[in-house]
N, C-alpha and C positions, 0 to 999 in steps of 0.2 A: 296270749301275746308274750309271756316272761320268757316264752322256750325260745322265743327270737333273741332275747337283749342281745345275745352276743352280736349275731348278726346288724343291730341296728350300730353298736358298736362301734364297728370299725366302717360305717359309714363318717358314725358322728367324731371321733375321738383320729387324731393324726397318729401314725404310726410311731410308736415308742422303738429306742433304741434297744439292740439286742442286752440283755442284762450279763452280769460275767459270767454266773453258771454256764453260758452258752459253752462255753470254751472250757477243754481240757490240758492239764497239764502246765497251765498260764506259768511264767515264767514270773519270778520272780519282782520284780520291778514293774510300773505298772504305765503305761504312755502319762504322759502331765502334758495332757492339752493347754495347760497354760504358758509352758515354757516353746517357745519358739521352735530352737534349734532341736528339744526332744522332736518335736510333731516331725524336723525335715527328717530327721535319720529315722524314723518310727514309718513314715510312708517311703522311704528308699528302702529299707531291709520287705516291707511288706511289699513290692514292686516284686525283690529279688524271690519271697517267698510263692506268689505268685508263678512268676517265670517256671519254676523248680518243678509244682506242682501241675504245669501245663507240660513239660519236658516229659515226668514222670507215665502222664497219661498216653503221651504220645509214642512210647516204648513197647513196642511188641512183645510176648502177648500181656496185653493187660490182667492181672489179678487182684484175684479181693485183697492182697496184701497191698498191690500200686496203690490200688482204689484210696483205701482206709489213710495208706501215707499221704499221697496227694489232699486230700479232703484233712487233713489233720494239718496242711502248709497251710491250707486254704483259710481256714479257724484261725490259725496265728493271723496271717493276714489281714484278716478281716477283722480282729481285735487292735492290731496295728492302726489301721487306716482305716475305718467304722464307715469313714463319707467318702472311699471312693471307689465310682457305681462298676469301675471292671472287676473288680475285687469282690464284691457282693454279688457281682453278676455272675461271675463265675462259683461261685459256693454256691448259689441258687441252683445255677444246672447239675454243682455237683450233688448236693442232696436231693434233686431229684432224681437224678440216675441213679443213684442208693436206695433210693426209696424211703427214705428216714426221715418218715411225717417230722418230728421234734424238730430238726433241723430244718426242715423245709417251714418248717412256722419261725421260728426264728430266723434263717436266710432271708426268708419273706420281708417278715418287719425289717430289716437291717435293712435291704436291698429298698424300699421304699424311704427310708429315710435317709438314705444317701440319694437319693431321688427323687421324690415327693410326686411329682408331674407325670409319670413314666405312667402312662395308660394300660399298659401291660402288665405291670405289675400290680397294678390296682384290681383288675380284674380278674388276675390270679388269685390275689387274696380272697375277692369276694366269693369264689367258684369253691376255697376250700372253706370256704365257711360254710355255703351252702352242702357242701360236702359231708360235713359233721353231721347230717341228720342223716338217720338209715333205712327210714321209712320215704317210700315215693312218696304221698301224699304230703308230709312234712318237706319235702324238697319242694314242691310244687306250690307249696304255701311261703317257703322261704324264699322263693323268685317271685312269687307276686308281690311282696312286701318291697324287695329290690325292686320294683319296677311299678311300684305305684308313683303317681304325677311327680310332688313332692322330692323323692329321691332320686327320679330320672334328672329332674333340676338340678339335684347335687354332684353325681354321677357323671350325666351328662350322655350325649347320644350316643358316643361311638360304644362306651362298654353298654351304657342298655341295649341297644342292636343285640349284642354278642350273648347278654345273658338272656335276653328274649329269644335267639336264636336256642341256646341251650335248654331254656323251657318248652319249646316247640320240639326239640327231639325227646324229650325227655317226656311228653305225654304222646310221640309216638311209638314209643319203646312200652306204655304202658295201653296203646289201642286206640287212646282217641285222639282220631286223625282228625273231626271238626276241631281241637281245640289246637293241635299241632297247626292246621291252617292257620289258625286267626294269631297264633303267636309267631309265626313265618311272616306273616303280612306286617304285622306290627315292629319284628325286626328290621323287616325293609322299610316299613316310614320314620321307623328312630337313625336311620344311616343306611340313606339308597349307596352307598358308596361299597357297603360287605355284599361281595359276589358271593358268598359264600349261600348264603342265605336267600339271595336271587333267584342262585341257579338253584335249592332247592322247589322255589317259589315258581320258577319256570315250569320245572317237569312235571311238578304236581297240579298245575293249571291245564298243562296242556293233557294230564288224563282224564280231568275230571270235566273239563269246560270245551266245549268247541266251538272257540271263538278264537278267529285265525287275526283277527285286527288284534283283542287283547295280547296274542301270544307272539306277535311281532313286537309291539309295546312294551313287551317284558323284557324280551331278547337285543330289544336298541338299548334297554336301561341296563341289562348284563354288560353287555358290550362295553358304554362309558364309562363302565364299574371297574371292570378286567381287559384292558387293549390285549390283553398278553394273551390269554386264551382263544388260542383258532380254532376250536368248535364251533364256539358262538355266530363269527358273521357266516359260515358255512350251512349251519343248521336254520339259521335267519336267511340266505338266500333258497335254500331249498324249500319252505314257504312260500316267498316271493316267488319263485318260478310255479310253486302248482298254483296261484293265483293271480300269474301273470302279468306280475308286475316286475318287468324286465329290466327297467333300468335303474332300479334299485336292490334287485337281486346281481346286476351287474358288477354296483357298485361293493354290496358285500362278498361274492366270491372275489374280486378282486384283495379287499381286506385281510383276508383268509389265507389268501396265496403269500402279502406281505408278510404275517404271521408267520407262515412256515419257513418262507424265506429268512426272514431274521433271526428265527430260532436256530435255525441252519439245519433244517430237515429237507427230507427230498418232496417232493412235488409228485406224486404218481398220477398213473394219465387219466383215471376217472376224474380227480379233481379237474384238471387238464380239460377233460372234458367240458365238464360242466361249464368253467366259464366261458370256455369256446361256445358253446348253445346258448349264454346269455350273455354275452357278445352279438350273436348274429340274430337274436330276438330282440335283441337293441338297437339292431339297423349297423352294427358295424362288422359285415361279412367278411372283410379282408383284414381286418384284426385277429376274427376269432380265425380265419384259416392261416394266416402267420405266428399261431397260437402251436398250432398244429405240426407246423410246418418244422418252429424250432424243436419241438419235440423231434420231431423226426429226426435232422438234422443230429441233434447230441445223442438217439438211439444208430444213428448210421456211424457215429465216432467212434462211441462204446465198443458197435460190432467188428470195429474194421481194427482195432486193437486187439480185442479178443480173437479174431481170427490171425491175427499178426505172432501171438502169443502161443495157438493153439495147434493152429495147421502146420503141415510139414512141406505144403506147398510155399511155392515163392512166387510172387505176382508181381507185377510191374504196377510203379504209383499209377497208371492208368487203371490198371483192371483193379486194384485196390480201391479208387475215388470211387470206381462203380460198385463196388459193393452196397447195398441197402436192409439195412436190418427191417424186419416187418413192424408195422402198428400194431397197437394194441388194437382187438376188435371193435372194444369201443369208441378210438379214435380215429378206426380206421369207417366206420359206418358214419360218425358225425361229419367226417370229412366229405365222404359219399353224399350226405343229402345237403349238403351246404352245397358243394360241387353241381349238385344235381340242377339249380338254379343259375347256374354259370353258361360257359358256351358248352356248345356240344365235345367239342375234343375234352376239354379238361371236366366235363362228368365223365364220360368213357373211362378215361384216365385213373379216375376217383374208384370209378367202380372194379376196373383191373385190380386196385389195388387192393379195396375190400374182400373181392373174391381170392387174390394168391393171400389174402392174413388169416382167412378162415380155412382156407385148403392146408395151408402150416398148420391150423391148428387142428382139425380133422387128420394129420397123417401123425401127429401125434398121439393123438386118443387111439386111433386105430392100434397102434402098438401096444396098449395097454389094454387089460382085462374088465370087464364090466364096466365098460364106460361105455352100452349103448345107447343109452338114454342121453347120455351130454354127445352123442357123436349126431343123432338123431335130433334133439335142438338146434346144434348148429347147423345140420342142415336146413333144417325148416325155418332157421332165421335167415341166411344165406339166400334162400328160396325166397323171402316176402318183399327184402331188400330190392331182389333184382328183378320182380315183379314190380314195385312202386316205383322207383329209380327209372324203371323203363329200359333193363337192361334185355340179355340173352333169354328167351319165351322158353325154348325148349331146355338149355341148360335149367331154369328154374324147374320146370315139369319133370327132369331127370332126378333133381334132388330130392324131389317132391316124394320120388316113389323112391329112392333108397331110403330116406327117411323113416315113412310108412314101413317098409321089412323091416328096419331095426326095431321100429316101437308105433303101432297102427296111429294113426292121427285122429284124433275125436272128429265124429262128425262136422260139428259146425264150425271146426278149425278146417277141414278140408270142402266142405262147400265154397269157404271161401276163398279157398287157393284154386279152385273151381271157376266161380265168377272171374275172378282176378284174370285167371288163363284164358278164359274166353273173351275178358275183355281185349288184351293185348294181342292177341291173334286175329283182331279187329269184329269178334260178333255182338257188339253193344248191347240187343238186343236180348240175345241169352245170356250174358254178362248180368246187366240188370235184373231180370227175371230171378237168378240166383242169387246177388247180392240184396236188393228189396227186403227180404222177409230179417234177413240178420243185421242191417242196416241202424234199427234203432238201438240197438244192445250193443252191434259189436263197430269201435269207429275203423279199424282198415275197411270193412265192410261199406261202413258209411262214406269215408276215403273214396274208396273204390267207383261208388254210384256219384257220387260228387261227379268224379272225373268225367264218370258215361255221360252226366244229364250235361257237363260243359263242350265235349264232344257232338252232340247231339244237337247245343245250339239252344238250350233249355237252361238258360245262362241263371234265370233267376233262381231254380230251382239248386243250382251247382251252387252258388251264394247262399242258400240256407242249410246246406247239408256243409258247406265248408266251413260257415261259420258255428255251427255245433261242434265240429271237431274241436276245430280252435277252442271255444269255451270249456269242451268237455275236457279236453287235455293240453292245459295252456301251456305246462313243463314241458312236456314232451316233444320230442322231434317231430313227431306225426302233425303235434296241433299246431306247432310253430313255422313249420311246413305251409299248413295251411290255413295259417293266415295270411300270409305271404301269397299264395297262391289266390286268395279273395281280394286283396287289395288288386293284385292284377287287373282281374277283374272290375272291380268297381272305380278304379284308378285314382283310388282315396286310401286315407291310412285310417284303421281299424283303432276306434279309441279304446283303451282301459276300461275295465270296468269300474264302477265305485268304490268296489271295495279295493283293489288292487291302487286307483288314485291316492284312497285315503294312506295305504301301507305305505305306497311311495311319497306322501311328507311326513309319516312318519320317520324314515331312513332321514330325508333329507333336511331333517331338524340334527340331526348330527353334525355337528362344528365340521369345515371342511378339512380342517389342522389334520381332524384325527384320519383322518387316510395318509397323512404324512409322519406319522406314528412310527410306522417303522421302518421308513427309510430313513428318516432323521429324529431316532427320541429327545434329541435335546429340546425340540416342540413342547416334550411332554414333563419330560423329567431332564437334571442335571445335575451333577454332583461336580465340588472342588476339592480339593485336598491340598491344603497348606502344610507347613511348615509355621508352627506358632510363633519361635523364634529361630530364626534362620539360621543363628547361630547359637550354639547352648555350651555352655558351660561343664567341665568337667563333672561327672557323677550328678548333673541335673536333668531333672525330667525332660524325656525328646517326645512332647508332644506334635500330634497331628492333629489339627481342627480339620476335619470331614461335616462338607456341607452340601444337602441333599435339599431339590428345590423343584417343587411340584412346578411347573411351568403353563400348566393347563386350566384350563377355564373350569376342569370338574374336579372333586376331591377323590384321591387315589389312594386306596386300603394298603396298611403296610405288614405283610402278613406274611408265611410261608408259601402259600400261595398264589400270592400278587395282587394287582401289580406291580408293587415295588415290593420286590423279596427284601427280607429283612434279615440275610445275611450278603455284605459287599466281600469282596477279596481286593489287598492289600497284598502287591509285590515290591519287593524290596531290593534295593540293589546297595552293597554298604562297600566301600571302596577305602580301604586302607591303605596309607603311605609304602611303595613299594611291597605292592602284592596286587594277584591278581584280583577281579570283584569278583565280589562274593555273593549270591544268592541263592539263598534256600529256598525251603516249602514256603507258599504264600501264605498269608493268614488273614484270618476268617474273624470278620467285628460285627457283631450284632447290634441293628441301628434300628433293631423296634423298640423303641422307649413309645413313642406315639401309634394308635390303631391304625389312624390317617394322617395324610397331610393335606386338609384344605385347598382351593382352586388360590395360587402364586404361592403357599404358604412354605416358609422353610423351615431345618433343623439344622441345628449344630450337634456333632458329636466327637467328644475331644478319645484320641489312643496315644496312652503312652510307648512308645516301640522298646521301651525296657526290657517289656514284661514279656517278649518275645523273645527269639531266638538271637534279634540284633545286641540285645543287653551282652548276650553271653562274650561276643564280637567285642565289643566296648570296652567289657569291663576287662578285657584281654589284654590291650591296647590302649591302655590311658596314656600315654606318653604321647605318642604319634600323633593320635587323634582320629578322626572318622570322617566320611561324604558320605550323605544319604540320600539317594534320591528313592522315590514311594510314584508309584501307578497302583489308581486305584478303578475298578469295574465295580460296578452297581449293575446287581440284574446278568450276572454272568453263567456263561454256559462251559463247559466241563465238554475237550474231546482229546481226541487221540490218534484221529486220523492223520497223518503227516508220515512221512521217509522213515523217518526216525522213530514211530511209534509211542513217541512223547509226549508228556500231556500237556496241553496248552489251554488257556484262559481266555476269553474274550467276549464282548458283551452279546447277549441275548436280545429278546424281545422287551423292547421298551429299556436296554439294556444302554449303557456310557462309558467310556474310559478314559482318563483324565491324567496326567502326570504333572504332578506337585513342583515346588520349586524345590534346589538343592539345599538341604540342610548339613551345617557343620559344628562337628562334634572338638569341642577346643580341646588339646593336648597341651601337654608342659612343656617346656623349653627346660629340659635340665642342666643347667651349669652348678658350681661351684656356690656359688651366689644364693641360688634357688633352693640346694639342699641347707646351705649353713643356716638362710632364714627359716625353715621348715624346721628342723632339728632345735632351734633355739624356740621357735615357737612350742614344739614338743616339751619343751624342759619348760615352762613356766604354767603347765596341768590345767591350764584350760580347754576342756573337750568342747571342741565347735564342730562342727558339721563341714565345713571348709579343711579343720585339722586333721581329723580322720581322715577325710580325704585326701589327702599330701602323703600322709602316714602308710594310706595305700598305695600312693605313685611312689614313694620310698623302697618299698617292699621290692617295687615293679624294677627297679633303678640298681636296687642292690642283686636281683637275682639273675637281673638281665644283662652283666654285665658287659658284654660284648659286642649289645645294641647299637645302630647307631647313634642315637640320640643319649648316650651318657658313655661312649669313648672320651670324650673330653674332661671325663670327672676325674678330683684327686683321689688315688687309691686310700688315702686317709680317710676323707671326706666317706668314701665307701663304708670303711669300716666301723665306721660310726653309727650307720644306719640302725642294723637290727638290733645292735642295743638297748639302743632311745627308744625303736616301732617295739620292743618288749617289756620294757617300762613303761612307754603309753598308756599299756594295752591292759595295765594291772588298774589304770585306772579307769577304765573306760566302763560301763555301766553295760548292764547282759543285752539291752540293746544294740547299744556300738558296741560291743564287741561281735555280735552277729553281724551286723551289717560288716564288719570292718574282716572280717573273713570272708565274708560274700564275694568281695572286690579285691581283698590282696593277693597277692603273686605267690602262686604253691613252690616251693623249695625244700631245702634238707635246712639251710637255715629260720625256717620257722618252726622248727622241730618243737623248741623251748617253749612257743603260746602253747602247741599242741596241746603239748605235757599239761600245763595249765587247764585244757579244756577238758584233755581226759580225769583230771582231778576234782572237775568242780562239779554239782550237783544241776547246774544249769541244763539243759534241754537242748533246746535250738540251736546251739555254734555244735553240740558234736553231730549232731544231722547234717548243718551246713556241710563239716568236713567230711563226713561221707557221701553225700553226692560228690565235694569238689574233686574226692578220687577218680570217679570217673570219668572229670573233665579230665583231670593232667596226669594221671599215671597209666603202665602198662596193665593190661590186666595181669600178667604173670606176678607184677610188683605187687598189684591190690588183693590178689588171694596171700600172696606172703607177708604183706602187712603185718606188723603186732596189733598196731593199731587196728585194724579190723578185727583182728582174733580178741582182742580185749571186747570192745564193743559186742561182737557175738555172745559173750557172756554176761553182758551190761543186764543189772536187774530192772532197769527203767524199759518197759513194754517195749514203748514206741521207739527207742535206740535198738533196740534186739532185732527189731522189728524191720526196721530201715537195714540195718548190717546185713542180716540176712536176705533182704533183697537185692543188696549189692555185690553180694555173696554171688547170686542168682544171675544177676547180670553180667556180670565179669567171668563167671565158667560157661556162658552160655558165649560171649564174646570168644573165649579161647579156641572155643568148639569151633566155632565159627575160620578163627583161623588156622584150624588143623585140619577141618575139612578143605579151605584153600590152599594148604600148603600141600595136601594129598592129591589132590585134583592138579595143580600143579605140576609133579613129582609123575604123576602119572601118561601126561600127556609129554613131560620131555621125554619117559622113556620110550613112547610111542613113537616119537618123531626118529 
């Protein structure tokens, strides 16, 4: 038992804070959680360090040098601001994409105790615990002890599921598949909510058990598990129809269809199909053939375009509206036998049409080499169609024998194209004789003799041959067919069998809601997105509270997977005084802290927009001030189809999108007034977190001077400025002075801090000003730099380090614009 302590561990003991070894290079000074104002400038510079480090990774192409920089903002940061959870969230992802176990143990604890609750990270923890043993048997012992009675109480169900789940692969990976079952099984009763573990629970049932009630029962509980996945009710009504039970197979290909619809996928006509046949085994004929019908209708649009696009003929919108693109065969046969029970004109009609969609498809193959065996099926389908149908006798007899030349037809498939032709050429008599003997084995066969003994007047006998069809192939068109045809008959409706009753309350214990799943998910799910304070204050955090709110009576897994993905996208629109809006790339916030969210249960999840690309906006712009309006999608789908080949966002299956109220960003009023009391508060050396910040809008005042928000200042008053902002600045602590370079205004008059920065033994302000080069200068300017050329020789690693990536960045920029200006150059001389 001692080779577990650790394991039991970090059950029993709460996550300790990262220690300082964590971090390299630590700067001198140290955060003093006690004093107030350090803590706000120590999470504002960690905000900005943040930002830098997401910038960096975002920079085409990424290298182990981006990597090592970013991931080394990250560390400051995260030393900065220890509790807060984007900050640790994002060091976690980064030490995992490095792969640097150390850091990922310490990411880990840090990220947990800026957290504590975050089910996600608990579970990650426990997984690299278990991790640490290198023998399977020891791994297998270490998840049994996780998941004895006692620590599932501690734990709790959602991560026992998950790590019962990974015990169950993990002694299939080692052969025993009895014990993979029973830890599958036991996943699913610690949290019917993880599809994951379901759908293995499904497939593995349905190969080893054949029991068609159990394996509907599994696929209703998938279903409530995952709305978002359309395999589910598709593979669930394909069941229901071989066991004929139609109006809950109805009701799942319907399900199926919404699925694909909301995903925004295409509908192809097999699907098409199918519901069309459990539609009209449901008793609603004239649904499933206006099923049919619009299909057609949008393949007649498609074609009349493409012929519009392609021909070099010109046609008048008459002979244009007539144009008709073919069905597909198989919508054009289900149409056929639904038809076939209608008036006489409109099967005629049905069947024309089947026959020119196979005849297109036959003068196709004929073009092509080695396709006598598919040219030879379609005719022999072609042939049995319009045998049953009751269509052209001899047309079928002809295909019958080109058929046979391409590819001979097995006897006891041509007997009974045999009977079939005798019957419909009216010889009942030798009809039967021939079909009799293949009648138990084969059902058109059986079909067939039904038909003679109803013709013949031998009604009861046609009533048990038609009702074995039925039974024997309830799915099928043949058997659905003829059922329809025995109620005729008996002039009564043919009840379900047992077992088909019981599947159909299995289906219809499903909440009615959920078929309105995806035509309206706020049924299901809904998210807000606020504005915390509507109005924020200069250089103070612009958070968003994002609130995500299960709305459904079942608990919904929050996962990669589904059905609530757990990552949302956030578009921004940021609106500066006299300029056009501004919107970037959206951005992507990760809101699995929780595995699930219980049946009405919600989450709050706070984003600072700093640490994004809006901060850079901001902190640009302090004077004027900002408007921000945020839309946010939960559950969103990624496309590109549109004019313009653009990429666009919008919600998915199970999918919402919401737009927040306005938030505003407050700017300065700069008068006369404004700078003298700033500047005097400067001279009496009290560093506040308000000060510095003035000290920045100073910078912005003096270098801007032609702005419109400080035309009205005294040209005295100006020149006072960088003096005072470089005295400040002697005082300011290696803290603020990072931060207070983060946010001031790049010039020639800040020359003199430079100087300072390049003199001092500090860290983090000369990185600050090597990325700021690549906000504000040219790149011609940042290769000519001194200041870069010093740093290039700086004996501090990570200063060499960062230089020469800016090095990299800035000749790669140049290139960039010499290939423009070549391409350019090249196309006026063309013209």
């Amino acid at each position: 038992m001692h080779r577990f302590f650790l394991l039991l561990s970090i059950l029993l003991l709460p996550a300790p804070v990262a220690s300082a070894s964590f971090y390299e290079d630590e700067p001198a000074s140290a955060v003093d959680a006690a004093d107030p104002s350090r803590t706000v400038v120590s999470e504002r510079l960690a905000i900005e360090l943040l930002r830098y480090a997401k910038d960096i990774m975002l920079l085409k192409p990424i290298t182990v040098e981006s990597i090592e920089i970013a991931k080394y903002f990250l560390m400051e940061a995260s030393r900065l601001a220890p509790g807060n959870i984007q900050i640790t969230s994002r060091l976690l992802e980064m030490a995992i994409m490095c792969e640097d176990e150390p850091l990922i143990e310490s990411a880990s604890r840090l990220a947990l105790a800026a957290n504590p609750g975050n089910e996600a990270l608990q579970l990650r923890r426990l997984l690299e615990a278990v991790d640490v043993y290198q023998h399977a048997d020891e791994r297998v012992a270490a998840f049994e002890i996780l998941l004895s009675d006692s620590n599932i109480k501690a734990i709790g169900g959602p991560i026992a599921s998950r790590l019962a789940f990974k015990l169950a692969m993990l002694h299939r990976r080692m052969g025993d598949i009895d014990e993979m079952s029973r830890w599958v099984g036991r996943s699913i009763a610690l949290d019917p909510s993880f599809s994951e573990a379901l759908a293995i629970g499904v497939g593995y049932f349905q190969t080893k058990v054949d029991d068609r009630l159990a394996s509907v029962e599994l696929l209703v509980s998938l279903m409530l598990a995952d709305p978002t996945a359309s395999s589910t009710p598709a593979t669930l009504a394909h069941i229901l129809m071989e066991e004929g039970a139609y109006k809950a197979a109805n009701r799942a290909y319907n399900l199926a269809m919404g699925d694909l619809q909301a995903g925004g996928y295409a509908i192809n006509g097999d699907l098409i199909a199918d519901v069309a046949i459990a539609e009209w085994a449901n008793g609603n004929r004239e649904r499933a053939l206006g099923l049919i019908q619009s299909r057609q209708l949008e393949a007649d649009r498609l074609y009349r375009e493409m012929y519009k696009e392609e021909s070099s003929k010109d046609l008048s919108p008459l002979d244009l509206a007539r144009l008709e693109a073919p069905l597909t065969p198989t919508l054009a046969t289900v149409r056929a036998v639904i038809e076939s029970e209608g008036t006489a004109e409109s099967a005629a009609d049905a069947r024309s049409s089947l026959i020119e969609t196979y005849q297109s498809g036959l003068y196709v193959l004929a073009s092509q080499k080695g396709t006598e065996a598919a040219q030879a099926w379609s005719l022999t389908e072609l042939a049995w169609l319009t045998l049953w149908l009751g269509g052209d006798v001899e047309k079928a007899s002809n295909w019958i024998e080109q058929a046979n030349a391409l590819k001979p037809i097995e006897k006891g498939a041509m007997d009974r194209f045999d009977g079939w032709l005798s019957f419909r050429r009216g010889f009942e008599d030798d009809a039967a004789r021939i079909l009799e003997p293949l009648a138990e084995s084969d059902p058109a066969a059986r079909l067939g003799l039904a038909l003679i003994r109803e013709k013949q007047g031998r009604k009861q006998d046609a009533a048990r041959l038609l009702l074995d069809v039925s039974r024997s192939e309830p799915g099928a068109l043949i058997g659905i067919w003829s059922r329809d045809r025995l109620e005729k008959i008996l002039g009564s409706k043919i009840p379900m069998t047992e077992l088909a009753q019981k599947m159909t309350g299995v289906v219809d214990s499903i909440p009615a809601a959920f078929d309105r799943y995806t035509r309206d998910s706020r049924l299901a799910l809904t998210i807000d997105i606020e504005p915390r304070n509507p109005v924020v204050d200069l250089y103070e955090p612009v958070i968003l509270d994002i609130e995500v709110k299960n709305q459904s009576p079942m608990p919904l897994a929050i996962s990669p997977e589904g059905p609530i993905k757990e990552l949302m996208l956030i578009e921004v629109i940021v609106q500066i005084p006299h300029q056009d809006p501004i919107q970037l790339m959206p951005i992507i916030i990760d809101i699995g802290g929780p595995l699930r969210l219980d049946p009405y249960e919600e989450i709050n999840v706070p984003f600072n927009l700093r640490s994004t690309w809006v901060g850079t906006f901001l902190n640009a712009h302090p004077i004027v001030g900002a408007s921000i309006i945020t839309t946010g999608i939960i559950n969103f789908k990624v496309s590109n189809n549109t004019a313009e080949r653009r990429v666009t966002y919008a919600p998915g299956v199970l999918g919402s999108q919401v737009t927040g109220g306005t938030m505003h960003i407050d700017g300065v009023r700069i008068d006369d007034e404004w700078v003298s009391e700033a500047l005097s508060n400067a001279s009496q050396g009290i560093m506040e977190p308000k000060l510095i910040g003035d000290l920045s809008v100073l910078t912005h005042a003096a270098l801007s001077p032609n702005d419109h928000s400080t035309d009205e200042l005294s040209r005295d008053l100006l020149k006072e400025i960088m003096p005072a902002v470089i005295e400040s600045y002697d005082r300011m602590d290696s803290v603020e002075q990072a931060w207070f370079m983060s946010v001031a205004a790049s010039g020639e008059a800040m020359n003199p801090i430079r100087s300072k920065i390049m003199q001092s033994e500090i860290v983090l302000p000369k990185l600050i000003l090597l990325l700021r080069m690549l906000e504000s200068a040219e790149p011609a300017d940042i290769i000519a730099s001194p200041m870069l050329t010093t740093l290039l020789r700086s004996d501090n690693e990570r200063v060499k380090q960062l230089a020469e990536w800016v090095e990299q960045r800035t000749q790669m920029m140049i290139d960039v614009q010499i290939q423009m200006q070549s391409g350019n150059s090249d196309s006026g001389s063309g013209g």
